[in-house]
N, C-alpha and C positions, 0 to 999 in steps of 0.2 A: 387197580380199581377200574372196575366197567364206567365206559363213558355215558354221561347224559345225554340230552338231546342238544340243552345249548353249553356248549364249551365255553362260555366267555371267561368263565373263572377262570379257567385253565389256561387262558392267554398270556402274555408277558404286555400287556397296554400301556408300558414305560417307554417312550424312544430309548436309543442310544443315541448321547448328544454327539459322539465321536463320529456319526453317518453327518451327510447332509440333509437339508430340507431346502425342494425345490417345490413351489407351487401350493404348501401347503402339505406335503408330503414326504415323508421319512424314507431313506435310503441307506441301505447298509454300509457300514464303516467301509474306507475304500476308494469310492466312487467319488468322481468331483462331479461336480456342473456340468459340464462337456459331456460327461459319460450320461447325465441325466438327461441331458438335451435333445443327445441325439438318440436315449433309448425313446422319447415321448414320437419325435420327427419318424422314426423306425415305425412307431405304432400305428402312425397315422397314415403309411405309405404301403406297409409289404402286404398285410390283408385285401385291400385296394388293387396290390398289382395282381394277384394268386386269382380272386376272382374278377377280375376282367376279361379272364379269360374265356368265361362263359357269355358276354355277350360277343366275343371276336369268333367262337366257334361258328356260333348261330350264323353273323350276318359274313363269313369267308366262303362259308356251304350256300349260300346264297350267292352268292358276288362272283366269285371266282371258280364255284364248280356250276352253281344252276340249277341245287336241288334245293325247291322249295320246302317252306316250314312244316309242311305239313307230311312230310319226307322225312322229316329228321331226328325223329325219337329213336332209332333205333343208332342212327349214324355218332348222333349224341352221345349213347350210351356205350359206344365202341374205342371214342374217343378218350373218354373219360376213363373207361377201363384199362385202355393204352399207358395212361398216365400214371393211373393208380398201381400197374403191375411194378414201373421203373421204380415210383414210389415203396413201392417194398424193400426191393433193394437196400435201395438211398438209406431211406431212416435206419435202421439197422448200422451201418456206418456212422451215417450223422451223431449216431445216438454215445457211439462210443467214441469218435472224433471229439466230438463237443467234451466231454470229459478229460481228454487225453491231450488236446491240443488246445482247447480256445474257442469260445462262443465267434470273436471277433474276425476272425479268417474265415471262418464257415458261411458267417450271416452274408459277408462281403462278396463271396463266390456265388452264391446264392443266389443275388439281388442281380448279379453281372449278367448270370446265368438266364433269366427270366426278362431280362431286357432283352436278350437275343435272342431270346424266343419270337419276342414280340416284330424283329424284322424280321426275322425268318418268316415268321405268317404271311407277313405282307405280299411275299413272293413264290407263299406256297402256289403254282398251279397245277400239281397232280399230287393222287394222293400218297403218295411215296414221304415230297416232300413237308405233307401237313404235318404225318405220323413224325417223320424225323424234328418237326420244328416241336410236336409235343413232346421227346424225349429231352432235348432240351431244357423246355419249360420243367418239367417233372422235376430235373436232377433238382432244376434254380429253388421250386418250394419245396423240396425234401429239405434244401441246407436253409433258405430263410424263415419257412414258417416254424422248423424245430428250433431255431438258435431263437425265436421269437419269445414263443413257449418257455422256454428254460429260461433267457432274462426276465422274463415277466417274473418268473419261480425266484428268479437269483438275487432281482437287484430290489425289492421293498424292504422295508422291516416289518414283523408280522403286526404293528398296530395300525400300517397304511396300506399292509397289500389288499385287501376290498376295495378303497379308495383308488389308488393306482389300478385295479382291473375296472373297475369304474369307469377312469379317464381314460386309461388306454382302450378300453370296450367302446367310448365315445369318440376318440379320436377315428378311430379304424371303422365307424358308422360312416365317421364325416368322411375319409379318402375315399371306401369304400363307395360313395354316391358321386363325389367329385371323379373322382378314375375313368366312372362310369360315363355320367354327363361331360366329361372330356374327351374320351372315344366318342360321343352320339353327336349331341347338341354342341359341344368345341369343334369337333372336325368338321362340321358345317357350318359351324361358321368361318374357320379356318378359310376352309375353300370358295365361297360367297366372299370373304373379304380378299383374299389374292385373286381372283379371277382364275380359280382353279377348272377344270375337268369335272364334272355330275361323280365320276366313279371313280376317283380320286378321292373320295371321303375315309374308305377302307383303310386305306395306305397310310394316309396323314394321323387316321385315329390310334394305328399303331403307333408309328414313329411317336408321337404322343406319349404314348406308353412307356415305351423304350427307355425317353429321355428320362422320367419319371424314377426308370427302374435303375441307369446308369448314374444319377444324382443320389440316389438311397443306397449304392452300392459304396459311393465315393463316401458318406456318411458313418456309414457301418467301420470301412475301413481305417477313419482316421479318430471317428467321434467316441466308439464304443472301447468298454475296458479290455486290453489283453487277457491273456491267459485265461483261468477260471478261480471263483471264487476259494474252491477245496485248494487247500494246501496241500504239497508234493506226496505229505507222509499221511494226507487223510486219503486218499485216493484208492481207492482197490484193485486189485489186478484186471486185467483184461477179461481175463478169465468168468469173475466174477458180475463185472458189470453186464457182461451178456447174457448172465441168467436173472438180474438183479429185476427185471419190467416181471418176470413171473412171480421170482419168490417175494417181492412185496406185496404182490398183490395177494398170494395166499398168507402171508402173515397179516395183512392190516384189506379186512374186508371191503374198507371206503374208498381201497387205489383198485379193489374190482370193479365198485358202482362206479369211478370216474373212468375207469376202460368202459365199462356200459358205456356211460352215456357221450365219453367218445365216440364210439362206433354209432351210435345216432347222431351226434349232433354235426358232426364232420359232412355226412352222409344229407343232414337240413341243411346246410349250408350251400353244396353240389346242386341238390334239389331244386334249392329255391332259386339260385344262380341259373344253371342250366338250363331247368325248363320253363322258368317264368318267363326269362328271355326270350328260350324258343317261343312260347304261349303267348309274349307280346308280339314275334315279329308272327306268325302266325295271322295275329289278329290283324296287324299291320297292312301285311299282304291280303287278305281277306275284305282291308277296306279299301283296296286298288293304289295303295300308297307305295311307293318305289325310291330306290337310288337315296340320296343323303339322306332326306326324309326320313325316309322308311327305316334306315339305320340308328338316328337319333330319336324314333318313336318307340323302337323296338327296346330297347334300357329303360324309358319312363316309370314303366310297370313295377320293375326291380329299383328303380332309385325309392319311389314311393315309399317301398316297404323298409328298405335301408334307411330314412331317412326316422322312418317311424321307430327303428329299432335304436336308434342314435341318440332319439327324445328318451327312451323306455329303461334304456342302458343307466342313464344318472336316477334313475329311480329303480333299477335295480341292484344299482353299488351299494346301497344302502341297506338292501337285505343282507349283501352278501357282507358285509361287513359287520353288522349286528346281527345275525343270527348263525345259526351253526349252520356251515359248510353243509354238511349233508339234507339238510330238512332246506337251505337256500336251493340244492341243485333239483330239489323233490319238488320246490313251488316254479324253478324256472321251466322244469320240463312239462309241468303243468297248464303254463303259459303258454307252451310250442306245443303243444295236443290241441289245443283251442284255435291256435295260430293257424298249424296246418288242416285240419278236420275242419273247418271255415269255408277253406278254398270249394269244398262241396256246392257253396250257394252261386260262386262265383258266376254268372251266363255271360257279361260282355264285360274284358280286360278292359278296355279302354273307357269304358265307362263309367260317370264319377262315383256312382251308385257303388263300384266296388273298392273305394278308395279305404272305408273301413276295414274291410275283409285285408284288404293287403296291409295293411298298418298292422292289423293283429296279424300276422304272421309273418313280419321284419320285426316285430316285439315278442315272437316265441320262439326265433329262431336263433338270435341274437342272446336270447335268455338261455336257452340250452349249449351253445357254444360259450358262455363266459360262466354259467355255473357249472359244466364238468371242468374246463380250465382253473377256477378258483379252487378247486375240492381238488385237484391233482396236486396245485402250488404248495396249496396246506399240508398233504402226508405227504410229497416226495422227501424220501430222507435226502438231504444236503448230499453227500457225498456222488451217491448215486443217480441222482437228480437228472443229469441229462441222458442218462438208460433209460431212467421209468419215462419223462416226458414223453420218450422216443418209442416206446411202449405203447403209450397213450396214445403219439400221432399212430403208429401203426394200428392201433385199434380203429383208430377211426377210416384207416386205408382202407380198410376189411371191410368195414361197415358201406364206403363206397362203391368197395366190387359190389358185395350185395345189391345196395340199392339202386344204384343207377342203372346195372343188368335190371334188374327188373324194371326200373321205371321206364327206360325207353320202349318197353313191349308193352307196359299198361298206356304211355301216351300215344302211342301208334292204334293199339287194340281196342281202347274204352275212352278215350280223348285227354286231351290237357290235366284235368284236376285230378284223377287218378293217381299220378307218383306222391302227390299232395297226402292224399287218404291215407296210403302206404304207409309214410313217414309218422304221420301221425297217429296210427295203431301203432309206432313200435315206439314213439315219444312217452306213451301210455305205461306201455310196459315197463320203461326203465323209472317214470316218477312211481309207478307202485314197485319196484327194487328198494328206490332210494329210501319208499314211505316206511316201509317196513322194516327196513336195517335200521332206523333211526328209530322206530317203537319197539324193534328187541333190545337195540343200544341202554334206551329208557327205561324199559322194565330190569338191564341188568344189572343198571347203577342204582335203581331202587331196592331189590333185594340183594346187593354188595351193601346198600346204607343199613336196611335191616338188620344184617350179620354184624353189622361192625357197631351198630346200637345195643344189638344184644351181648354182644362181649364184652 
């Protein structure tokens, strides 16, 4: 029978009392406390460590090479590219690793992985070394943000996964701005409180990092469940898991619009990391501000909007959990067309006049990365689950190359708000994908009722 618009009926909104409940929230048979604990502590940490990296590019190309902000749109865009290539690789592996061997090995190598990127930066000083500290980093969120993705998919039960993408969407607001303001404003005060060195702040903001990403790594390794949840004989071959991200998605059209709106939202994510950062220190340098300062003013901009998206997150769990997946990812991409397409008004970052404008686009960016993630959770079939996930980040790799090549050329050629506009022309296009799949959905469960009235 052709699906409506809202699936609620079609849900099973009965726990299984044999899961646990932690926090108010249902988790599948299996799992203890422990495994709960530390998948929440996970949530709240690896998004946080993945984008930090976008204010450490900005102020190492500053610090340790010497090319100012207004330089670096294109440098930006090279770097990112770098990362996104190894990232192809990776997930592809990851995708069938995760399946074959264990979310818990993978997440753990991952998280090891990304902390050593993070001293590696500190001691990039040519660019040989940067490049090699970003291969690194790549391999680290290819294995943590996919084993991410797949628990999130693995470990609810389906009357608490909205809620659980909810909290976890809220948590990963909160590290994500914490992470941040512990690279900026912690490493200086770090260094003001030991009687540190002015340019000593770089250094310290990583090791920062590091410990952050060596303490999430020790977590993953002891706190999260072995193996995976498929049993041995549900499993499919090798074979088939690596065609499995295509052929779901030509059988079941709603793991196409969640590859859609993967490949944008991965791609708002970069964006608004990237260059908002760069576009704070930019401003930063522009107001003759230098050295720690200048370090912890240039993230401001980006906590801002993080923090707003943090607030936006618990009032967007609750579409995604009462209303149909697809018609939820059509209003959040909605919200991230508005978000990004804003940035237009923007004339001075620092100024509080644009404090609005950045709250609505940490509340559409946020909105489009946890409504393609919830809509991917909902159809990946169980078995195959961490193929399509892995699918999914790969779409959004794609959507990366794309956009960030281009954005570093719009922020060099036409200024700051430019990659903004971009993203949000293409944010446009996937909520009219999502609008329309969900009114043919509707029209075909209404004349499927028709047929099955008149019989």
């Amino acid at each position: 029978m052709a699906r409506g618009i809202n699936l609620a009926s079609e849900r099973d909104l009965k726990p299984d009392p044999s899961g646990i409940r932690l926090l108010g929230l249902w988790f599948v048979p299996g799992l203890t406390r422990a495994h709960g604990w530390s998948f929440i502590v996970l949530s709240f940490t690896t998004v946080g460590l993945l984008t930090a990296i976008t204010g450490v590019q900005t102020n190492v190309l500053s610090e340790n090479f010497g090319i100012p902000a207004r330089d670096q749109g294109q440098w930006i865009s090279v770097l990112v590219l770098w990362t996104e290539f190894v990232l192809i690789a990776v997930f592809g592996v990851v995708g069938v690793a995760a399946d074959r061997i264990g979310r818990r090995q993978l997440f753990a190598v991952g998280l090891f992985f990304m902390g050593l990127s993070y001293v590696f930066h500190a001691y990039a000083g040519e660019m040989w070394q940067l490049f090699g500290s970003r291969v690194v980093y790549a391999v680290g969120i290819g294995a943590a943000t996919g084993m991410l993705g797949t628990i999130l998919a693995d470990y609810p039960q389906e009357i608490s996964r909205g809620r659980v993408v909810a909290i976890s969407g809220a948590l990963t607001g909160l590290g994500v701005v914490l992470i941040k303001l512990m690279f900026g404003d912690g490493a200086r005060v770090v260094v003001n409180r030991l009687g540190l060195p002015e340019d000593s702040a770089l250094t310290v903001g990583l090791f920062l990092i590091a410990a952050v990403a060596f303490v999430s790594a020790a977590v993953a390794a002891w706190g999260l469940q072995s193996g995976t949840p498929a049993k041995r004989e549900e499993r499919p071959p090798v074979k088939l898991l690596l065609t499995a991200g295509v052929r779901e998605a030509i059988k079941n059209p709603r793991i196409a619009v969640a590859y859609a709106g993967a490949f944008v939202a991965r791609s708002d994510l970069v964006i608004l990391g990237s260059f908002l950062t760069l576009w704070g220190r930019f401003a930063v340098e522009s107001a003759g501000i230098s050295g720690a300062e200048a370090q912890a003013m240039s993230v401001r901009p980006f906590a801002a909007a993080q923090t707003a998206g943090l607030i936006w997150i618990v009032l967007l769990g609750f579409v995604l959990e009462k209303r149909d997946r697809l018609v939820a990812l059509a209003v959040a991409f909605a919200v991230a067309t508005i978000g990004y397409l804003g940035m237009w008004f923007v004339e001075d970052l620092l100024a509080p006049r644009s404090i609005p404008l950045l709250c609505m686009l940490g509340a559409g960016q946020i909105s489009a990365f946890w409504g393609a993630t919830t809509l991917i959770g909902r159809e990946a079939p169980k078995a195959s689950r961490g193929t399509v996930v892995g699918a999914f980040n790969l779409s959004g790799v794609l959507g990366i190359l794309v956009f960030v090549a281009l954005g570093g050329v719009l922020y060099d050629r036409y200024g700051p708000p430019a990659p903004f506009i971009m993203v949000g022309c293409a944010n446009l296009l996937v909520m009219g994908a999502a609008g329309l799949l969900a009114l043919k959905e509707s029209r075909d469960a209404a004349a499927a009722k028709r047929i099955e009235d008149a019989a």
